[in-house]
N, C-alpha and C positions, 0 to 999 in steps of 0.2 A: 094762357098757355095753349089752350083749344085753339085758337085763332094763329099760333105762330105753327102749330101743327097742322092745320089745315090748309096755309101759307106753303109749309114747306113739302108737302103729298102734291100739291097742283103744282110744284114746282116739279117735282120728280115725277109726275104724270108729261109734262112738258119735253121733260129731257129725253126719257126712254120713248116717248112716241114718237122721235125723231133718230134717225141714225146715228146721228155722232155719239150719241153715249156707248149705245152697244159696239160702234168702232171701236171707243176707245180703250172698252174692256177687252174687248178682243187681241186688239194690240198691244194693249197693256199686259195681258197673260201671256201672249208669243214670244214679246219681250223678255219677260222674267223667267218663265220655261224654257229659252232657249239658255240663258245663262242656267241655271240652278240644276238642266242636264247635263249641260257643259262640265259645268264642277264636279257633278257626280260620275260622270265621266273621267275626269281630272283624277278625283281619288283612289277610283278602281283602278286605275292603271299604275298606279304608284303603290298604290297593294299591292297588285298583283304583280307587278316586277319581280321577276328572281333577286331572294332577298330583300326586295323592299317592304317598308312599312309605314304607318303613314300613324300621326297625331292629331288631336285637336281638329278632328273633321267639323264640328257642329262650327269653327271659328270660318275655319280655310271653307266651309260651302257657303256660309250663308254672311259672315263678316269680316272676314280679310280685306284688306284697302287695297290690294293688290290682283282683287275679281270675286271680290264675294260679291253675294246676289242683292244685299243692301245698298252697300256704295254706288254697286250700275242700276240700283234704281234711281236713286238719288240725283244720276248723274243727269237722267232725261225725266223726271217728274215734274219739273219747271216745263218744261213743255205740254205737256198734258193740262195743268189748272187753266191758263189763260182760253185756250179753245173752250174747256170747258162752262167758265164764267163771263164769257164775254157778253153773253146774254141776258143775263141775271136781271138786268135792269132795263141794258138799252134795247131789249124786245119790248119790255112797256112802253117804252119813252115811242118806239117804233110804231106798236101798234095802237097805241093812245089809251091802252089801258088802264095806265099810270091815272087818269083822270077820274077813273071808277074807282082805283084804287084811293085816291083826294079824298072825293065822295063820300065814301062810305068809312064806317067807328071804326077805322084802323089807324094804329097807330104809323108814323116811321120808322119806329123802334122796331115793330111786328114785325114789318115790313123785311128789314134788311134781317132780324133774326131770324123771322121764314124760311129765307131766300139761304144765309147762312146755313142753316139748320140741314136743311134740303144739301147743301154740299158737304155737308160733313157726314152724313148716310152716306150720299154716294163716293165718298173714300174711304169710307166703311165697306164698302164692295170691293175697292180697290183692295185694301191692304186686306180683304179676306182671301184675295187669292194668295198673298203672300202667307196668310195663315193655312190654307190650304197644304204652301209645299211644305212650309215646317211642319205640317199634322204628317203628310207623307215622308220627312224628315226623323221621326219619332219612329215610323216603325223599318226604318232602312238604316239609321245610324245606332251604332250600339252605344247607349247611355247619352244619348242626348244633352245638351244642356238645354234645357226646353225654356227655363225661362231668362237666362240670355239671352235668347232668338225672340222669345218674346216682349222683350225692352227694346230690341235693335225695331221691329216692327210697329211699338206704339211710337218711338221717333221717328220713322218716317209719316208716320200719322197724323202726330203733330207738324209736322211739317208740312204735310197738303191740306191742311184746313189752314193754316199761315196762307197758305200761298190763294187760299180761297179767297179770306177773307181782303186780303189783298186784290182780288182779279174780282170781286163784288165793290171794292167801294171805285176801283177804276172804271167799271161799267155803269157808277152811277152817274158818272161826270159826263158821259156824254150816249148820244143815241147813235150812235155806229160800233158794232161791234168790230171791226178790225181793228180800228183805232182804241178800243178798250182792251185789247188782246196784246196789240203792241204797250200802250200803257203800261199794263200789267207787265210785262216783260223789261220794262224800261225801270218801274222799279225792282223788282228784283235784282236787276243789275245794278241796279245804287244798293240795294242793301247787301251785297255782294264787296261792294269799290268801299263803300262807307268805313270800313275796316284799318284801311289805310290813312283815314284822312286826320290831318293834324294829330299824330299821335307823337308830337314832338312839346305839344302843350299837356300841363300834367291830367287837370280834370275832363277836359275837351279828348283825351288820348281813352279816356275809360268809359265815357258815354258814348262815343263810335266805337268801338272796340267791342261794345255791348253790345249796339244796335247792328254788329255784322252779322247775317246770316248763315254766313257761310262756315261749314264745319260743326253748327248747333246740335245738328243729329250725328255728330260724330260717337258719343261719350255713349249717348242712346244703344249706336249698331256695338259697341262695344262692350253692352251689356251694364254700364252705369248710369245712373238715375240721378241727373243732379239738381237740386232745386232752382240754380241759375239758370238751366236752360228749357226748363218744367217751365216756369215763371216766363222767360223769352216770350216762349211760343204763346202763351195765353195773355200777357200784356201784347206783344206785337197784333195781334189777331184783335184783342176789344179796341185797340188804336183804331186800325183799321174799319172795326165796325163804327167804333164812332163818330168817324169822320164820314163814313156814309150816312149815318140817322142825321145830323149838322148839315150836311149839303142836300137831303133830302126835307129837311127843316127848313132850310132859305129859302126851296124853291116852293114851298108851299104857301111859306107866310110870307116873300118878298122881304127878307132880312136883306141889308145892305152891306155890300162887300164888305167895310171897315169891320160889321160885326161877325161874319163871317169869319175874317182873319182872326179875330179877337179869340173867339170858340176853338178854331183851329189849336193859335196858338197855349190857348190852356190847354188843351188837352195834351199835345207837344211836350209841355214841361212837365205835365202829371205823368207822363210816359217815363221821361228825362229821370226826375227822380225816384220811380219806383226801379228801373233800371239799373241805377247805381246803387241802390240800398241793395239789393236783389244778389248782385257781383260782391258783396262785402263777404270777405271770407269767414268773418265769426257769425254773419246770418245765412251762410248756405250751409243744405243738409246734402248726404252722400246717402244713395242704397247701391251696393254691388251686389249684382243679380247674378254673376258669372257664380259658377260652382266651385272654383279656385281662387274667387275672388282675385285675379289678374288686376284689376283698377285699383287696389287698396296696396296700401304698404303691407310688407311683410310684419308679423308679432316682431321682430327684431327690431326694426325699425322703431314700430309704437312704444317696445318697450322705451329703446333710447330717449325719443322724444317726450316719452311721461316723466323721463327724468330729468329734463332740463324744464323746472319749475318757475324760471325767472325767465326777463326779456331777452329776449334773441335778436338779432342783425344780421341780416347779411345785405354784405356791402360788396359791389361789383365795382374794381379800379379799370379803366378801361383809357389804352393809350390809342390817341387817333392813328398815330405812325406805326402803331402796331400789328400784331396778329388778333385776328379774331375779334378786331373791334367792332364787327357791324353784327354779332349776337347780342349786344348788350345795346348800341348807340339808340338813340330817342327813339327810334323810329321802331324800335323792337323790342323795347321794353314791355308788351305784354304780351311777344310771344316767349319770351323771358322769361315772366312769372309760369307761363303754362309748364315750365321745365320743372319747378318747384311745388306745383297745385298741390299733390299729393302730400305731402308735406306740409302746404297750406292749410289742411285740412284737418291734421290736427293737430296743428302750433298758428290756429289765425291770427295769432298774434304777434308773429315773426313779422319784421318791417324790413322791407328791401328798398335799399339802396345802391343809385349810382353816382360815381365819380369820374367825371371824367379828365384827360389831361394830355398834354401831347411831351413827347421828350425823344431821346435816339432812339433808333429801335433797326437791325439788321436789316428787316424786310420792310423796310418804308416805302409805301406805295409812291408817294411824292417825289422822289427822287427819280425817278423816270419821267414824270411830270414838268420839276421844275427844276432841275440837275442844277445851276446857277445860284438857288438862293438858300439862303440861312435857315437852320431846322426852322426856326420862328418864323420866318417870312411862310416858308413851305408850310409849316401848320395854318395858318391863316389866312391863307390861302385856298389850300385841301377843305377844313371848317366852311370858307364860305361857297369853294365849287358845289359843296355835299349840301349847302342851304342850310345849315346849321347854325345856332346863334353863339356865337364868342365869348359869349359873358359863363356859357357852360364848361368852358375849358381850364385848365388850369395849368399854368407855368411850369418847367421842371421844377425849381427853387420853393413853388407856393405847395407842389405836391407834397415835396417830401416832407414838407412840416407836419402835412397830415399823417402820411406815409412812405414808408422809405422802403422803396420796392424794388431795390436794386439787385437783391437775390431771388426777385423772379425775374431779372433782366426786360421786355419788352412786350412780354405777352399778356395777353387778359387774365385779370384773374380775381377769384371770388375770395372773400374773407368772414366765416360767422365768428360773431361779438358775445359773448355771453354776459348775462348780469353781473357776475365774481369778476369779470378783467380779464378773462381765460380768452383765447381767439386762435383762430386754424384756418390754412387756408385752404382752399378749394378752386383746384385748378381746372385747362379746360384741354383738353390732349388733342396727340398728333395722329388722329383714326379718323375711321369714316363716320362715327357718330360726334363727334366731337367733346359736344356736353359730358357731365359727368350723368352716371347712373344711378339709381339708388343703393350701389355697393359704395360707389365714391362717395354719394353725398352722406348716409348713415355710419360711413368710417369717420368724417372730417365730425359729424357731429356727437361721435362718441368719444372726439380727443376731449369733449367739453366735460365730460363726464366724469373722468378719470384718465390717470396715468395709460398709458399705451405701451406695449410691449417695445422693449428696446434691442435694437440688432446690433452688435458687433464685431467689426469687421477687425481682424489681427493685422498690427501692420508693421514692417520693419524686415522683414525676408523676402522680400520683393513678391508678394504674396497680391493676387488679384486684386484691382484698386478699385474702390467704386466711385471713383472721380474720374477715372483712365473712359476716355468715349473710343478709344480705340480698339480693334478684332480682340483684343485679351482681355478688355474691361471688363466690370460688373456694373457700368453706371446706369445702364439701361435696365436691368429689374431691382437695380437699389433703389438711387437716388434721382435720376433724370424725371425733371419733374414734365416734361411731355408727354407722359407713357402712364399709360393709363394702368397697368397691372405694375409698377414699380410700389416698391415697399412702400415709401413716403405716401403715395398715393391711393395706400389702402390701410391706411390708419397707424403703419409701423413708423418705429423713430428709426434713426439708423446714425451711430457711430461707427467712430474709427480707435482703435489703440491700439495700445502697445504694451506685450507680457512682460518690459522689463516693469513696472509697478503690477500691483493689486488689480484683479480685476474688479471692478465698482461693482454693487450690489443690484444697481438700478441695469444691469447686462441680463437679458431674461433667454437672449440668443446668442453665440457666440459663434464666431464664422469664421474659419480658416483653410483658403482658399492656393491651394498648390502655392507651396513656402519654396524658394530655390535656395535657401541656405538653412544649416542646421540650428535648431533653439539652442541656450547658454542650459545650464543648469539653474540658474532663475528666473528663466523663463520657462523653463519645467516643469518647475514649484508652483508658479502661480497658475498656470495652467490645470495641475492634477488640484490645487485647493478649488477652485472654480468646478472642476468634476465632481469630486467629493463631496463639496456644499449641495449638489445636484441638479447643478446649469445647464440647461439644453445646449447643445453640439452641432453643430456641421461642418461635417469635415471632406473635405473635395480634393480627388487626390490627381495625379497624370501619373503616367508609367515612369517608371526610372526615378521618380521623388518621393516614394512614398514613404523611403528609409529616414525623412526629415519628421517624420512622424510616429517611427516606429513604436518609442515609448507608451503613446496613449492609445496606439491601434491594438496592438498587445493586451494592455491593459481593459478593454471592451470589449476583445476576443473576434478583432478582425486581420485578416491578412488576405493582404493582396498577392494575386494569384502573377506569380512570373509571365514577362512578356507583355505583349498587345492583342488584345482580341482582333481578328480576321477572319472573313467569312470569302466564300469564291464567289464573288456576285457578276461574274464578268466582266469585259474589257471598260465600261461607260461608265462602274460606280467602284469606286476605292475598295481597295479588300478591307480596311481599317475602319470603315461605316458601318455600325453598329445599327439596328434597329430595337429598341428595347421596349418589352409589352410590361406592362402592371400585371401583377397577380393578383391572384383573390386576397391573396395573405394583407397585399396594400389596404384592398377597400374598404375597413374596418378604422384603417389609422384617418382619413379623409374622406369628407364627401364629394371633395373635388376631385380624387382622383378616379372614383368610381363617372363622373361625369366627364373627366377625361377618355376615361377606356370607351365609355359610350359613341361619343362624339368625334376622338382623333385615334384614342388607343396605342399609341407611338411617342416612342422618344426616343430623338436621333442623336446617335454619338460619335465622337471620330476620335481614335488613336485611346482608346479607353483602357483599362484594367480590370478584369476578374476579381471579384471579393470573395472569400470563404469566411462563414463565421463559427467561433466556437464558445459554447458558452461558457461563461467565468465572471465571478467579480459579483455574482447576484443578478448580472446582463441577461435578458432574453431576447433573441432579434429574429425580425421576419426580411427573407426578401421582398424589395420593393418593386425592383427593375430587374427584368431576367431577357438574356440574349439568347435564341435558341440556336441550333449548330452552330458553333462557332468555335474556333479554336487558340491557345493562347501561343501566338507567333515569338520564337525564340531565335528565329536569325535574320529574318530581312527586316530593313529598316524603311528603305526606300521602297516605297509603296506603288510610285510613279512608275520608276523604270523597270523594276526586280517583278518577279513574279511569285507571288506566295504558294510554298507548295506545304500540305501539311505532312508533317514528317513524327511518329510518334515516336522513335528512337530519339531521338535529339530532346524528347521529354514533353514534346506540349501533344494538348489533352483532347480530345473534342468531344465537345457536350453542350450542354444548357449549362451557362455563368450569368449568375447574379451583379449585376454592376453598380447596386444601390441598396444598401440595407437600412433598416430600420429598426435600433437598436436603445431595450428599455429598463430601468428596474423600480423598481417603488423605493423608494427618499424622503423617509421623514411620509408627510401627510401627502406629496404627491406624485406623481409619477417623471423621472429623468429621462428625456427621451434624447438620443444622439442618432444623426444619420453619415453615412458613409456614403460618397460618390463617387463612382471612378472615375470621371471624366470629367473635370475644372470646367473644359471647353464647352461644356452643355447649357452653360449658367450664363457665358461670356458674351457680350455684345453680337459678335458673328456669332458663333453656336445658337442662339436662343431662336433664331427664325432661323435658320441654315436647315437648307431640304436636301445638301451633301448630293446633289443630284437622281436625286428618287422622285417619285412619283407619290410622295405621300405627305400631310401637312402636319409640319412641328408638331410637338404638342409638350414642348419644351417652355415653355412660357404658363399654361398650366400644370406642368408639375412642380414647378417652383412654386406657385400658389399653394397647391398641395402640401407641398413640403414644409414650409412654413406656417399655412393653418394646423399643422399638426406639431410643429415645433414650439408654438403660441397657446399650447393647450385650446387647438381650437377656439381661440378669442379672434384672430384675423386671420384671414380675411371676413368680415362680417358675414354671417347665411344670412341668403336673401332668396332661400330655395322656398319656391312652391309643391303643391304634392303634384306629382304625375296627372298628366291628364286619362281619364278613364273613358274619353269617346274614342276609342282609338281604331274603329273598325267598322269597315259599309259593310251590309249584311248584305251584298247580293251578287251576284254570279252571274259571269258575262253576259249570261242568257237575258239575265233579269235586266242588265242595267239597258240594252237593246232594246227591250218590252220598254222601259218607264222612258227610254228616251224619246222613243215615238209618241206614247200617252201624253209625255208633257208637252213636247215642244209643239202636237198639231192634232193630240187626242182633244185636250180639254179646251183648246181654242175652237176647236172645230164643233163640240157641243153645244160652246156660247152660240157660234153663229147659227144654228137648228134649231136653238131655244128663238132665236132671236127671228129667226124666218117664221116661227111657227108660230110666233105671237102676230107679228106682221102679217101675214095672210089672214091670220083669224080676225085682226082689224080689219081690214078688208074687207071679207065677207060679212060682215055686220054693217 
């Protein structure tokens, strides 16, 4: 050990007596100084905006993919090793020292772990500047996450002794350092390309897929510690060295190439299978170092997944003529799995599966292609432009025996297997994220669990259809399975019936959606016994219909207040558009509507009605949605042409109305909760994104969420809430952040270079 340490001091005596080291700390600090003010810069001014405020500072300075100070290290630290290491060896080879080095009771082995050794101290300087700004980080951010910052710092650590070890065994190979410099850069861009290559074969797809570099210190900056990319960095890196001690062995003792390849390739495969043992999901370990734990499943999730005790599947059907076939097809099957890691982690025993097949499909790429020929022709065709192998495919006719996927019609889609026979599918929507999230994937995996709340939609009075995809529908947050907040797709079941029978027991919601004809008297009846049993409600009403409903609004102690709500908004926005805020009184029945008011705060309505409630019946009800000045329009209809004037003789009112109640009593062992809506169209295909010409964003697709985690007894939508983040504040004042920006970006550069002069003259004069 004395010997690899005295190896690796004459080595770091070497480096610092020459300029390039101290360049390249110099520039290395200017570098990260200039970003890490940047952001601190960034934050204050987002503070400091009237009314702004700003979150999760210790993420957005130091790890955000999007300009934190990790990632832009990341992005140019490959350039730094090779200059570095080009030397390492072919100086000896250069200055014939290498010979003395023969000579004398040192080993090969010493040799490259000296030389090693000596570059992993000095990226121990390196990332102590990094350490530096997080220490100045600790006392300018309020609540730090000090050792998330400090895991994103040991991955890039591990990363430039990788890249060490790598730019020391390429400088073994020959005595020109430019040519070792480029070397070193030659691989790294193969272990960069490696990623991609043959990942259309199964075992061949996970041993590249391992050996890719690229992204390793992602998991690191992110604050998690995973034992597959712990294990990377220190298998990659002994590879490396040992293939420098091997070729520094041949050229000693005159080993012949054959045996040289031989050594090589053991080592290669010793690499190969520790590799893939390494990536096995039931032998990696997790530490989340974040303070919110951000990389772990929420307890909801664990909890679900601890209770599905037997083997799981999930099996991905993927049509080539379909949508969204190239998130699944060969070639991305494990950036696939990285969708489910989490999850992987702890269920490693979950086994994924794909299938592939081709069959019709609306948006078939091929047909632009090959307009002329037979789906078949076209699929095999498409299969082999894509260099895909045929025998993965599978017929329409052969599919369906396995699965008959006709009511997902053409688009990709996931399906978990449970042990019992139970299975749920797991779709993949029509947004900018695509994939499903961990609300999708922990709803589909609790249908396995147990029964799931059931929605009933009344039908028979031409009453809002959630099969209708037209401006009046409800298909988009029922049933439309591309939509990522639709019922179906957040763990809810969703029927349809009809009050002339019994309402079914298995109805835990009931939904009657602006009726345009009057109920029978047995349709009454079964409706008030569905109440009285203590079935949750929602009832959505329009102006002028709400007398189809009279008996049970009565009965709950609502009435709708005469007329149309109308506000003078000017000539650009309808008097009949509604803006409607949450109250306090809501954010007790949901946590999502408290996350609504946070983030949107708005729900926009058009041609709505006023609710007054009064209590009766054992009913207690809060406003949900309250419209403030606004009045209830009792003569004009035509909103377009007529001009609304408010007239208090003719009887309408102005004030603040309620357009959404929240109405409850205690039933037996649990609580009966019914909501009242004035406005059908809020819920409706158009209405649910409709900005009615305002300048503000829906937030009509979260209160439906809302509404119905609250109608579900808070069973769904699943929580998958984390706690607030508590760094939420730069402690410094314009003044200050002036001061630190000068200090960093050319204070402490400009130190190094005085240390660095003042060593170098004192050489000199000796």
């Amino acid at each position: 050990m004395r010997t690899i340490c005295n190896i690796a001091k004459a080595e770091l005596q070497v480096l610092f007596f020459s300029p390039i080291a101290w360049l390249m700390l110099i520039l290395f600090t200017f570098q990260v100084g200039l970003d890490f003010a940047g952001n601190l810069t960034n934050v204050f001014l987002a503070q400091d905006f009237p009314g702004g405020s700003v979150s999760n500072v210790s993420a957005s300075i130091f790890s955000a993919f999007d300009g934190g100070v990790f990632p832009y290290v990341l992005g140019y630290l490959y350039l730094y090793m090779p200059l570095l290491t080009m030397g390492l060896m072919s100086r000896e080879y250069t200055s014939g020292s290498i010979k003395m080095l023969y000579s004398s009771p040192v080993s090969n082995g010493q040799i490259v772990l000296g030389k090693f050794f000596s570059m992993m101290l000095f990226c121990l300087a390196l990332n102590g500047i990094l350490l530096l700004y997080a220490l100045l980080g600790v006392f300018v951010i309020e609540n730090m996450d000090v050792w998330a910052v400090l895991t994103g710092i040991l991955g890039i650590y591990l990363v430039s002794c990788t890249y060490a070890a790598i730019g020391l065994f390429m400088s073994t190979l020959t005595s020109y350092q430019i040519v070792a410099a480029l070397g070193t850069l030659t691989v790294l861009g193969l272990l960069q390309w490696v990623g991609g290559v043959w990942q259309d074969v199964e075992f061949v797809r996970d041993v590249t897929y391992w050996a890719c570099i690229s992204g390793r210190a992602s998991e690191f900056i992110r604050g998690l510690i995973c034992s597959e990319d712990l294990l990377y960095f220190v298998f990659v890196s002994a590879f490396f060295l040992a293939l420098s001690v091997i070729y520094l062995n041949s050229k000693r003792r005159n080993v012949s190439r054959g045996m040289l390849l031989g050594k090589y390739l053991l080592v290669f495969v010793g690499l190969v299978m520790l590799g893939y043992l390494s990536s096995r999901p039931k032998l990696m370990c997790y530490y989340d170092a974040t303070r919110l734990k951000v990389n772990t499943l929420t307890p909801e999730s664990q909890k679900i997944l601890a209770a599905l005790d037997g083997d799981l599947t999930l099996t991905a059907y993927a049509n080539i003529l379909g949508e969204n076939f190239w998130l699944v097809s060969p070639f991305s099957i494990k950036e696939d799995e990285e969708v489910f890691k989490r999850y992987l982690r702890f269920k490693p025993e979950m086994k994924m599966e794909y299938i592939y097949y081709y069959d019709h499909s609306s948006l078939d790429p091929s047909l632009q292609i090959y307009p002329d020929k037979s789906m078949e022709e076209r699929a095999k065709r498409f299969i082999a432009d894509c260099e895909m192998k045929p025998r993965l495919f599978l017929a329409p006719e052969a599919m369906r025996k396995i699965r008959d996927l006709t009511g997902e019609t053409d688009r990709l889609v996931r399906e978990f297997k449970y042990a019992d026979g139970s299975s749920t599918f797991l779709r993949v929507f029509d947004d900018f994220v695509g994939n499903p999230m961990e609300p999708e994937i922990t709803a589909a995996l609790k249908r396995l669990v147990g029964r799931m709340p059931t929605v009933g939609f009344v039908t028979g009075h031409q009453e809002r259809d959630v099969f209708n995809s037209g401006d009046r529908g409800y298909n988009m947050f029922s049933v439309r399975k591309d939509q990522r907040y639709a019922l179906i797709n957040q763990g809810f079941d969703v029927d349809t019936l009809s009050l002339r029978q019994e309402i079914p027991d298995t109805i835990n919601i009931l939904v009657i959606a602006d009726p345009r004809a009057p109920f029978d008297e047995l349709e009454i009846r079964h409706l008030f016994r569905y109440v009285e049993r203590g079935g949750n409600l929602l009832l959505a009403l329009k102006p002028g219909r709400e007398e189809y409903l009279r008996e049970v609004l009565d009965y709950i102690g609502i009435r709708a207040v005469p007329g149309v709500l109308v506000a003078d908004r000017g000539e650009d926005i309808a008097p009949d558009v509604m803006i409607g805020k949450i109250t306090d009184d809501a954010l007790p029945c949901s946590y999502i509507f408290d996350a609504m008011r946070r983030a949107w705060g708005y729900m926009l309505l058009s041609d709505a009605c006023g609710l007054e409630f009064q209590a009766g019946n054992g009913f207690e009800g809060v406003p949900l949605i309250v419209c403030d000045s606004v009045w209830n329009e009792l003569q004009t209809t035509d909103y377009v042409n007529d001009v609304v004037r408010y007239d208090a003789e003719r009887g309408e009112r102005m004030g603040n109305y309620a357009v959404m109640w929240g109405v409850s009593r205690s039933k037996g062992e649990k609580e009966q909760k019914i909501i009242v809506l004035g406005d059908a169209d809020a819920l409706s295909n158009k209405g649910i994104l409709a900005q009615h010409g305002l300048p503000l964003e829906s937030g009509n697709y979260q209160l439906m969420m809302g509404m119905f985690h609250w109608l579900s007894d808070h069973e769904l939508p699943v929580d998958v809430r984390r706690p607030d983040p508590v760094d939420n504040e730069l402690k410094l004042s314009e003044f200050g952040v002036k001061v630190w920006d000068k200090v960093i970006v050319w204070g402490i550069p400009s130190l190094l270079l005085v240390v660095y002069l003042f060593l170098w003259i004192r050489r000199r004069g000796r």
